[in-house]
C-alpha positions as a printed Julia matrix, in Angstrom:
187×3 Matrix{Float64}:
  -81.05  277.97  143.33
  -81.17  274.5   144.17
  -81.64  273.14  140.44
  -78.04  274.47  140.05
  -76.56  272.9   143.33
  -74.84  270.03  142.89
  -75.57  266.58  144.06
  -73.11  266.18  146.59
  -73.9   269.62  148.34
  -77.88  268.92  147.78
  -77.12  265.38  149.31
  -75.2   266.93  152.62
  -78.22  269.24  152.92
  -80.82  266.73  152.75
  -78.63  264.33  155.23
  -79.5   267.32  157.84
  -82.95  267.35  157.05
  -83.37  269.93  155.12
  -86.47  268.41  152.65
  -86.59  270.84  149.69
  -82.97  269.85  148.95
  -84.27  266.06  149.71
  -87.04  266.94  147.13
  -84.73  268.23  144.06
  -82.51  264.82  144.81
  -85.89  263.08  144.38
  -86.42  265.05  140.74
  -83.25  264.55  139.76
  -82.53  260.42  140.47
  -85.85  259.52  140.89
  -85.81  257.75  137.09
  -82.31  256.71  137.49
  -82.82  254.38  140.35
  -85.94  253.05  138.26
  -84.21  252.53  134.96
  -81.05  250.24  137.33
  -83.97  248.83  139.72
  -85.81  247.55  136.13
  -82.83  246.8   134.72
  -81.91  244.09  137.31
  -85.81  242.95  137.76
  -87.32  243.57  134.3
  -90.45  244.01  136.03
  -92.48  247.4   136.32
  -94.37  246.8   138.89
  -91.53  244.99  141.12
  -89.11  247.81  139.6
  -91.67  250.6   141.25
  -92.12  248.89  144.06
  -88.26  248.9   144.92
  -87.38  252.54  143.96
  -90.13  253.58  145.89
  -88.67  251.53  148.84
  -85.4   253.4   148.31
  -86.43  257.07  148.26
  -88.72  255.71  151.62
  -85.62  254.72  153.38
  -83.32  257.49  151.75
  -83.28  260.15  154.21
  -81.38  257.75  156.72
  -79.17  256.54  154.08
  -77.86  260.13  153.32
  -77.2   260.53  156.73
  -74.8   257.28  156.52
  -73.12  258.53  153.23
  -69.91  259.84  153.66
  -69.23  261.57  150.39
  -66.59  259.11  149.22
  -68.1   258.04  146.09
  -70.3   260.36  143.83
  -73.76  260.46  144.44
  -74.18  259.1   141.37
  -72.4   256.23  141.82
  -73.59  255.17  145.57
  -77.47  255.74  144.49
  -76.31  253.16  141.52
  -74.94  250.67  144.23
  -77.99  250.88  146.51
  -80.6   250.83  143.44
  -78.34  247.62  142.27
  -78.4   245.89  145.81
  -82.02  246.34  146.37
  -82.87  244.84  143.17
  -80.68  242.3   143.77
  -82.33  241.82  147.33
  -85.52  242.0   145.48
  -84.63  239.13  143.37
  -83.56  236.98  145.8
  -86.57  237.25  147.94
  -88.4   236.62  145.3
  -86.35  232.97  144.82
  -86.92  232.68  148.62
  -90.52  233.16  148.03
  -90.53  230.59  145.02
  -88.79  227.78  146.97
  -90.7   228.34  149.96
  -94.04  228.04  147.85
  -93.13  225.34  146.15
  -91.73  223.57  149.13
  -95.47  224.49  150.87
  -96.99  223.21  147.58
  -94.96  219.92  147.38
  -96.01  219.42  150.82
  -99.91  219.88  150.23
  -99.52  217.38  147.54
  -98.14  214.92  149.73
 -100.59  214.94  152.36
 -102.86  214.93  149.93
 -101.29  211.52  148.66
 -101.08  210.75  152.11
 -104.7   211.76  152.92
 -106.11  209.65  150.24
 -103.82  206.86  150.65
 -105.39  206.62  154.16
 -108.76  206.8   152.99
 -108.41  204.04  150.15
 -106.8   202.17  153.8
 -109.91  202.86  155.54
 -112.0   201.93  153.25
 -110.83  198.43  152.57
 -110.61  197.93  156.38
 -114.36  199.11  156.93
 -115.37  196.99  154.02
 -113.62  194.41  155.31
 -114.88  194.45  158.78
 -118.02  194.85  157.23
 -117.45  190.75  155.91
 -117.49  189.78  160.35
 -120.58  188.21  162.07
 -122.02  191.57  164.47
 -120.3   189.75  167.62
 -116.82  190.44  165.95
 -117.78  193.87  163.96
 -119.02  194.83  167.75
 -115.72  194.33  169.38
 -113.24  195.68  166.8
 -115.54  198.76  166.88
 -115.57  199.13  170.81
 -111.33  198.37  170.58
 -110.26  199.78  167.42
 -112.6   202.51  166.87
 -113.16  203.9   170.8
 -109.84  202.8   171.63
 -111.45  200.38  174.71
 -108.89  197.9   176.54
 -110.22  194.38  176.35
 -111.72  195.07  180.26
 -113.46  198.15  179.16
 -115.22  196.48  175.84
 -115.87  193.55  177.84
 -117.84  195.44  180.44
 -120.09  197.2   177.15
 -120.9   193.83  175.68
 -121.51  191.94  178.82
 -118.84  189.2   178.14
 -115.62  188.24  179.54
 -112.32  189.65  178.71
 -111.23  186.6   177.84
 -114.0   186.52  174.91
 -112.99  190.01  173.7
 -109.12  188.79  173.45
 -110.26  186.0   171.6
 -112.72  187.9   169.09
 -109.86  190.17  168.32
 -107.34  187.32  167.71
 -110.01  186.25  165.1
 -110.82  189.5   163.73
 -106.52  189.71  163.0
 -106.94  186.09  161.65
 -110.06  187.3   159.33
 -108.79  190.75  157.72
 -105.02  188.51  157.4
 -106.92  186.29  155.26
 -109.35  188.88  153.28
 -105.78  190.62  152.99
 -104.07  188.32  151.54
 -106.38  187.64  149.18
 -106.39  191.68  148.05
 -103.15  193.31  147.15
 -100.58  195.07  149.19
 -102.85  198.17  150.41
 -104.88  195.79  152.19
 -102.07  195.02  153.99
 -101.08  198.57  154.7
 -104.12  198.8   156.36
 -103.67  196.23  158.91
 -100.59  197.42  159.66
């Protein structure tokens, strides 16, 4: 009896829950909606995916249609839109990766551009008498206030400002002396 209803009255039925009509709907546009979904993505899998999504949310749907349009036509429309949707995400999902991806790469620039600075500076404070390579360790590398890195080394403050004026004075020369990075690094 059903297989000889047609759409509309099968779609009115299945609006008020009544699943065998819901079920010969299925049988009947379940390869329709495929053949617009792939049409529109060109993509089994994707294509499958999307019809599947639309029979899922189709028993609300029929509740909203009004009858206006054939069922024909309206399950064309929301196979077409959902593809559509589909395709767009998809873009959404592109940018957004290759946004993510373009900033990996530049923290990885940035991460290596920092080591290369590192490098040079620890090389060059490597080039200091221990008295110097002492100090710019306790006030670059723990962060210690003159007072503080005074205290450790058992001089006065004064002779911790004036080790790290000559320390600047030192890597400024080295630096010159190397290319730009090396001034990077000092900045």
């Amino acid at each position: 009896m059903l297989d000889t209803e047609n759409d509309e009255a099968l779609a009115e039925r299945a609006a008020s829950g009544e699943a065998a009509a819901f079920r010969e709907l299925l049988t009947r546009h379940y390869d329709r909606v495929f053949r617009v979904a792939y049409g529109i993505l060109q993509d089994k899998s994707e294509a499958e995916d999307v019809t599947q999504e639309i029979w899922a949310a189709m028993p609300k749907k029929l509740r909203q249609w009004r009858g206006q349009a054939k069922l024909t036509s309206w399950l064309h429309r929301i196979a077409l839109n959902a593809a559509k949707d589909s395709l767009r995400r998809a873009a959404t999902r592109a940018r957004t990766a290759e946004g993510y991806a373009e900033i990996e790469s530049l923290s990885r620039a940035e991460t290596a551009d920092t080591q290369t600075r590192l490098t040079w500076l620890q090389t060059a404070l490597g080039t200091l008498s221990d008295d110097l390579r002492e100090t710019a360790v306790l006030t670059l590398s723990e962060e210690m206030n003159f007072a503080q890195a005074a205290d450790v080394l058992g001089v006065a403050e004064g002779t911790v400002a004036w080790r790290m004026s000559e320390i600047r004075k030192r890597l400024k020369i080295l630096a010159s002396k190397d290319d730009g990075l090396a001034q990077e690094a000092l900045a």
